[in-house]
N, C-alpha and C positions, 0 to 999 in steps of 0.2 A: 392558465390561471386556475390554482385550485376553487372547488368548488365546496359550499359550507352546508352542512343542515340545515334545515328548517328551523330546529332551534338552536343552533349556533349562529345562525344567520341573524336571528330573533334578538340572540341577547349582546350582538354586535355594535346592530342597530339600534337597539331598546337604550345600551347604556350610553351611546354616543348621542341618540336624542335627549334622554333623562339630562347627559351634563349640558347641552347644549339649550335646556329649557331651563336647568338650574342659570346659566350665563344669561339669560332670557329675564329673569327674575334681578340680577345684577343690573339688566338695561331700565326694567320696571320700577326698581328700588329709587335709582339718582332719580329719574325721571318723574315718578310720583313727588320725590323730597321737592324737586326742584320746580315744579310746573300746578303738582294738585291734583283733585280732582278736574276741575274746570279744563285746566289744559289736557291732559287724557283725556278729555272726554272730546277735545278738536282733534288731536290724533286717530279717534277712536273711529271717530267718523271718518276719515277716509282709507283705514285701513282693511274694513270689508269689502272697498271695492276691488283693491290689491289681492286679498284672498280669494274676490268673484272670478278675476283672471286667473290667478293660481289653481283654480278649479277648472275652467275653461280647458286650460292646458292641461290638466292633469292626467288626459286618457291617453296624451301622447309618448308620455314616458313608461305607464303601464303598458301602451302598448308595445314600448319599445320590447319593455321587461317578456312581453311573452313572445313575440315575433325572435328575440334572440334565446331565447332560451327554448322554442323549436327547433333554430338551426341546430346552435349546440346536440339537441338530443341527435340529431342526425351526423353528425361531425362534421358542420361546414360552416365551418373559422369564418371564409371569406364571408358568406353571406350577411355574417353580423357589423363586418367592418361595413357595408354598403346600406344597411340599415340606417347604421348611427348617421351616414352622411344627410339619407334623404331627407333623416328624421332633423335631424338638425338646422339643415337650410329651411321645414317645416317653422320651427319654433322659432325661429329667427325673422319669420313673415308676421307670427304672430305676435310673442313677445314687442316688436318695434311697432305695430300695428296697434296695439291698446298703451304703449307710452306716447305716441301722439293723439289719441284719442283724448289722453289725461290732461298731456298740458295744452290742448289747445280746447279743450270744452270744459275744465274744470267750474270754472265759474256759472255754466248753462246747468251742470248738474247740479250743483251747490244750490241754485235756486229753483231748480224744478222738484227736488227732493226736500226741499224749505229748511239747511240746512244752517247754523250759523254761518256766516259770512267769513269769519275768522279761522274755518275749515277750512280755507282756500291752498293755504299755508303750507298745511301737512298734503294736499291735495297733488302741490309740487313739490314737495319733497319727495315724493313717495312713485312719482309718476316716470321716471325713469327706469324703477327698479324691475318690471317686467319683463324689459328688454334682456336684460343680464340672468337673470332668476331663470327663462323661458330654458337659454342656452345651457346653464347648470342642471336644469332638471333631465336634459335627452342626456347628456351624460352619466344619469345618474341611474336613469332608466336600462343602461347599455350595462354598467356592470350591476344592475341587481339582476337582470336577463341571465349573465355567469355566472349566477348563484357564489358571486362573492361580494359580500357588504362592506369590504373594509373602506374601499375609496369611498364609497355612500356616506360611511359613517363618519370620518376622516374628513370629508368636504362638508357634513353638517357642521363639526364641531368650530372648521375656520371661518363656515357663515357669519353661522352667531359671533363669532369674537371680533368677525369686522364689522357686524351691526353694531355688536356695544360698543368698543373702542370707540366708533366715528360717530357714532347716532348720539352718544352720550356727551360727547367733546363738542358737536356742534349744537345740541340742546343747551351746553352751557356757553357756548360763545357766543347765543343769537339770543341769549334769558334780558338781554338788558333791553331788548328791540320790543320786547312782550313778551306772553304765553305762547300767544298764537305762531309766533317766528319759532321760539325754542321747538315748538310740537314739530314744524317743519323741518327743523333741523334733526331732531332725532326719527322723523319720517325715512328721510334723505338715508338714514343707516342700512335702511331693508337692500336699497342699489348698492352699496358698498357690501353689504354680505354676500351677496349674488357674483359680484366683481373677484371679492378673495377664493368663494368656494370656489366657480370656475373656473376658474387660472389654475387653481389645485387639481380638480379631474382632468382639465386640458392636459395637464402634463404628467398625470399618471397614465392618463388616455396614450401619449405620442412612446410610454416607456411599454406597455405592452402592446402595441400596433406593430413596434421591432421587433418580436419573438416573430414573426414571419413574413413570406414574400407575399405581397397582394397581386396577383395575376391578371383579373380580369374583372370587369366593371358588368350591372345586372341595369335592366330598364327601370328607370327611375319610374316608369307607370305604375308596374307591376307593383314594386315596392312601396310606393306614394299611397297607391289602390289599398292594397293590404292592410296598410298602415293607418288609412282614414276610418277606414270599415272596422276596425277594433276600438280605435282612439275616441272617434264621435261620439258611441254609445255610453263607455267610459265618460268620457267628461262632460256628457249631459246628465247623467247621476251625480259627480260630483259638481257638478253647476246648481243642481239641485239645493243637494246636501247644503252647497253653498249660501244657498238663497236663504235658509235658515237664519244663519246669521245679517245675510244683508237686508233682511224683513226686520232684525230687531234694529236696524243703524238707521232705518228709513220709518218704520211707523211706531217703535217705542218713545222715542222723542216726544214727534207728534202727539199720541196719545195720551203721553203723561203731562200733557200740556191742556187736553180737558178733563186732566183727570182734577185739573186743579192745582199744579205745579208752573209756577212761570221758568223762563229760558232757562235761566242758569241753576234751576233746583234740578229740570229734568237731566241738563249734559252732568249734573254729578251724579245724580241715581244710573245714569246710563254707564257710566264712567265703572260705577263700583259693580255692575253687571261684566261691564264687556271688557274692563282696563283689571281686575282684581279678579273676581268668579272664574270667567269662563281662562284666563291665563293661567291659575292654578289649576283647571281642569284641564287643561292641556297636556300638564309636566304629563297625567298617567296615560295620556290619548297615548302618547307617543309611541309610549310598549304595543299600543294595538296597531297603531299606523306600520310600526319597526313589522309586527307578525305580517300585518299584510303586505309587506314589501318582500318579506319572506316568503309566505307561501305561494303567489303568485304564479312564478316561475316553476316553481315544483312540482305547484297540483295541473300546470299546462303541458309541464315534463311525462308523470303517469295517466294524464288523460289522453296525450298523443299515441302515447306507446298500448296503451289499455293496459296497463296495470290499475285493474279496478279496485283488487282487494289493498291494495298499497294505498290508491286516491282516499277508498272510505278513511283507512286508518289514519291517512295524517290530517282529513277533517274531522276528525274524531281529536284529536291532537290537537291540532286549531279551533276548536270551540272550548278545550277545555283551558287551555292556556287565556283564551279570552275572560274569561269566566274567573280565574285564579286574579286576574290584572284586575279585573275593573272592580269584583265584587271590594277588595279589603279598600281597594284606592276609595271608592265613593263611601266606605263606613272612617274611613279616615278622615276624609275632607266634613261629613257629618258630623262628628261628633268634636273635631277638632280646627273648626272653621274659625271661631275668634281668636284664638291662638296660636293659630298660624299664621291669620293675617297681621297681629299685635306682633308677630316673630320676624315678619317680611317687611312689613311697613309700619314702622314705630312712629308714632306720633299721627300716622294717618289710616286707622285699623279699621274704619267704619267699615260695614258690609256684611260682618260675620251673616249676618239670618240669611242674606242674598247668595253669600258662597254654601251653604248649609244645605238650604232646599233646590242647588242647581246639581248640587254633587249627586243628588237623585238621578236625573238625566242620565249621569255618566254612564252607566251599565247597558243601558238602550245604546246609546252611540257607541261604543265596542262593540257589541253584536250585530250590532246594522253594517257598522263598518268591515268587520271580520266575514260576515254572511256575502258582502255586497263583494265580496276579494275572491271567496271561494266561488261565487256564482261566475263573475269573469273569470276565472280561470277555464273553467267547466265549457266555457263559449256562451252565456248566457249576461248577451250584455242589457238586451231591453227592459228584462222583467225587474232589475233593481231600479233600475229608471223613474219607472211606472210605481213602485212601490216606494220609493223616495218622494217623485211630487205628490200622493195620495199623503204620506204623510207631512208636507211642504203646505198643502192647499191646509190640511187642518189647522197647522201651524197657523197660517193668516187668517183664518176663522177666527179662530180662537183669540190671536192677541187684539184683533178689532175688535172682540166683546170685550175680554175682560182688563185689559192696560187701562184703559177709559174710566172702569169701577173704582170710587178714590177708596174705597178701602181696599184694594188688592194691589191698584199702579205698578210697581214694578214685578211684583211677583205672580202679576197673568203672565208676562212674560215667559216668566219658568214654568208655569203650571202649561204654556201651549207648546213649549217645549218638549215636553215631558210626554204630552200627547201625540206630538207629533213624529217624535221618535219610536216609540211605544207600537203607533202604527204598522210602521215601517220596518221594524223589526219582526212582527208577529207574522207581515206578508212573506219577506223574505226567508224567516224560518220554515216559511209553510212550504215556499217552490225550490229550497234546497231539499226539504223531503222527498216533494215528489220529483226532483231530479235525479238524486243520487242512489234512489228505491230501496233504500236502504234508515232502518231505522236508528236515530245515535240514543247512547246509551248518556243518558238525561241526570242518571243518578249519580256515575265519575263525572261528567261535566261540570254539571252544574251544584248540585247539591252536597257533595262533598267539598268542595271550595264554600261553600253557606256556611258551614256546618263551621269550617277554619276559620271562616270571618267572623263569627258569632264566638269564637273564645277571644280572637282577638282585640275584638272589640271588648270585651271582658277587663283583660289584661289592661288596655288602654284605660280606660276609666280609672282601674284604681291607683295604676301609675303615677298617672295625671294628679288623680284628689289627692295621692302623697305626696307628692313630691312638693307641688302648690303649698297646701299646705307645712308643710314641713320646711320651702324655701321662702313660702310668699312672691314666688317667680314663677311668672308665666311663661316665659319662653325656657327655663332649666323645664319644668314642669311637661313640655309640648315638646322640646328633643327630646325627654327621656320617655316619653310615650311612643313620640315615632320611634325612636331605637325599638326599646324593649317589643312594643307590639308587632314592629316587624322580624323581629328575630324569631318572636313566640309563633306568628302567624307561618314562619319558614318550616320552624319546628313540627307545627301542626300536622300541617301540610305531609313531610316526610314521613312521618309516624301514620298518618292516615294511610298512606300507600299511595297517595294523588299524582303524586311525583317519583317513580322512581330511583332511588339515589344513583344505583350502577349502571341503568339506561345514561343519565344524565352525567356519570364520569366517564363514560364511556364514548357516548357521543359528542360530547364539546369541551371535560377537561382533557380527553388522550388525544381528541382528533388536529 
């Protein structure tokens, strides 16, 4: 199995996610038309518990990623195939393990979280989907370990198309039953993406396991052992990370409820938070999730072997790509938040200020996320942990003071966001310093990517004011901005020297 770049890897995964959150937005579009806010906003609420599990899990597949991509550096094929097993029959305890949790306690949680009652819905739609999801991710884990993304990216793109497909057709077959039915019908789509991706890796899985003979079977302790010891640390960080959002599904509600908002005012302010904002904040996460799926395996490739001056350089490389993503993606979503939303959801565009001041956040969670990849790679699983709930625990400070204040209600929320992330990021920039004893160069990182975004942004504005005015169209007006600003911001970019051009035809258009 060839092996990819770092950033051929990158932009494998990047553009397989990017389409696969644009198809995400197709699920979002009918969904909104057909249900509302109100119904997003029962959906919405049971889909942080889903994502709490998907975090839960998530250190297992990382840890797949780097357990096989040790053996790799050493040349032992087999060990990787007895990996994927143990890990697998792992995630298969868990995964089945929180979908009965779901449907047999859904209703104890619904009421001890004081949730609407017509959340129940989506509660079981959605409650199977763990089981299937668990066993896609150790697969997914096994070939980003090969340092090859294609299955990865290839089994995102047929997730998503069986979420919408089925999520979308049973949202409209159950719309006559209620809201609250439709919400669980298109809940129900998350298990059918889990379902078609892995059947996809299953069987790219059984066509490379033929390229050779498997000889001899390893102690499931040893491997089980290894495997919990990297995984647990991992996915109590992202348990963490996670709790972020499931703090705002459990006490923004509440909150905006003496803020002075009754039931159905707070599930649509919550709705245009967590169902509009943070899902368009997603599409750019993607690119940083794609990098760290990337570097993972590579920076545990050159820390095994001690190539040091190699690890600095391609963390050097990984903060600056982080930094190119999030900076133009969050001036985009700033400056271009009502019009994107007027573009996506026509007739239902409310939000613009809530997607505006959440796109702020975004740059913190790329670097949190990108820092918190490199430090796992390096073996340092506890300290993003620790620096994740410091910034988790502010989080919950914060939105108990300020949701409650009726002049701010939903926008403490972003404001403890924003803090909380912020935290989180400034610790872990500090103990990738003092790990890797070596200083990065701040000014190609970071400040030359500003400097791109800030013409950008330039260019967008008066795009935008022409085009509007000249068409009287909002959405001609907002493609020709995102066009043009991204082209100009690519331009920038290359002319600046940020990017390489014959590093980058070299490494992923010849390879």
């Amino acid at each position: 199995m060839k092996k990819q770049s770092m950033l051929k890897g990158t932009m494998v995964l990047g553009a397989a996610g990017i389409l696969a959150k644009f198809l995400g937005i197709f699920f979002r579009w009918p969904l909104q038309m057909l249900i509302g806010d109100e119904g997003v906003g029962y959906y919405q609420m049971s889909y942080p518990l889903y994502m709490f599990f998907v975090a839960v899990a998530s250190g297992v597949p990382v840890a797949i990623s780097k357990m096989v991509s040790e053996r790799c550096a050493v040349g032992d094929r087999e060990g990787t195939i007895v990996i994927l097993r143990k890990s697998l029959l792992l995630m298969l305890y868990m995964g089945g393990g929180f979908s009965l949790l779901l449907i047999f306690f859904s209703s104890n949680l619904i009421s001890f979280l004081k949730w609407d009652n017509k959340a129940y819905y989506s509660m079981m739609g959605i409650a199977i989907a763990p089981l299937f999801i668990s066993i896609m991710s150790a697969f997914r884990g096994f070939f980003q370990g090969m340092q090859n993304m294609n299955s990865t990216a290839i089994s995102q793109v047929v997730e998503q198309i069986g979420r919408v497909v089925v999520g979308v057709f049973l949202a409209f077959l159950l719309l006559p039953y209620g809201k609250e039915f439709s919400a669980g019908g298109a809940a129900f789509g998350a298990a059918a993406g889990g379902i078609f991706g892995g059947a996809y890796l299953y069987f790219r899985y059984r066509s490379y396991r033929k390229e050779f003979v498997f000889h001899r079977q390893r102690g499931s302790s040893e491997v089980l052992s290894r495997l919990l010891y990297i995984a647990i640390p991992i996915s109590l960080g992202a348990t963490v990370g996670s709790v972020m959002s499931l703090i705002d599904s459990i006490l923004v509600p509440q909150k905006l409820l003496q803020a002075g908002f009754n039931s159905t005012q707070a599930t649509v302010l919550f709705a245009r938070l967590t169902g509009k904002a943070f899902v368009l904040i997603n599409v750019p996460l993607t690119l940083s999730m794609a990098l760290c799926a990337s570097i993972v395996p590579i920076i545990t490739e050159y820390y095994v072997l001690g190539r040091n001056s190699e690890l600095r350089g391609k963390v050097q490389t990984a903060l600056k790509l982080s930094f190119l993503i999030a900076l133009p993606s969050a001036a985009g979503l700033f400056l271009l938040a009502s019009p994107i939303l007027s573009l996506i959801f026509p007739g239902q565009s409310s939000g613009g200020t809530i997607l505006r001041y959440s796109s702020l956040t975004l740059p913190l969670i790329v670097i949190t996320q990108i820092s918190t990849a490199i430090l796992q790679g390096v073996g340092k699983y506890i300290g993003p942990v620790i620096n994740l709930a410091i910034g988790c625990t502010i989080k919950i400070v914060m939105t108990l003071l300020l949701v409650p204040i009726p002049s701010l209600h939903i926008y403490g929320a972003i404001i403890a966001s924003f803090c909380g992330y912020l935290t989180s990021t400034i610790l872990n920039m500090l103990m990738l310093n003092k790990r890797l004893k070596h200083p990065f160069n701040y000014f190609e990182a970071m400040i030359k990517p500003a400097a791109a975004t800030l013409i950008m942004m330039v260019v967008v504005v008066i795009i935008y004011g022409n085009v509007y005015n000249y068409t009287k169209s909002s959405n001609l007006g907002c493609l020709a901005a995102i066009a043009i600003g991204g082209l100009s911001y690519l331009a920038v970019v290359l002319f600046m020297g940020i990017i390489d051009y014959k590093h980058l035809e070299r490494k992923v258009l010849r390879r």
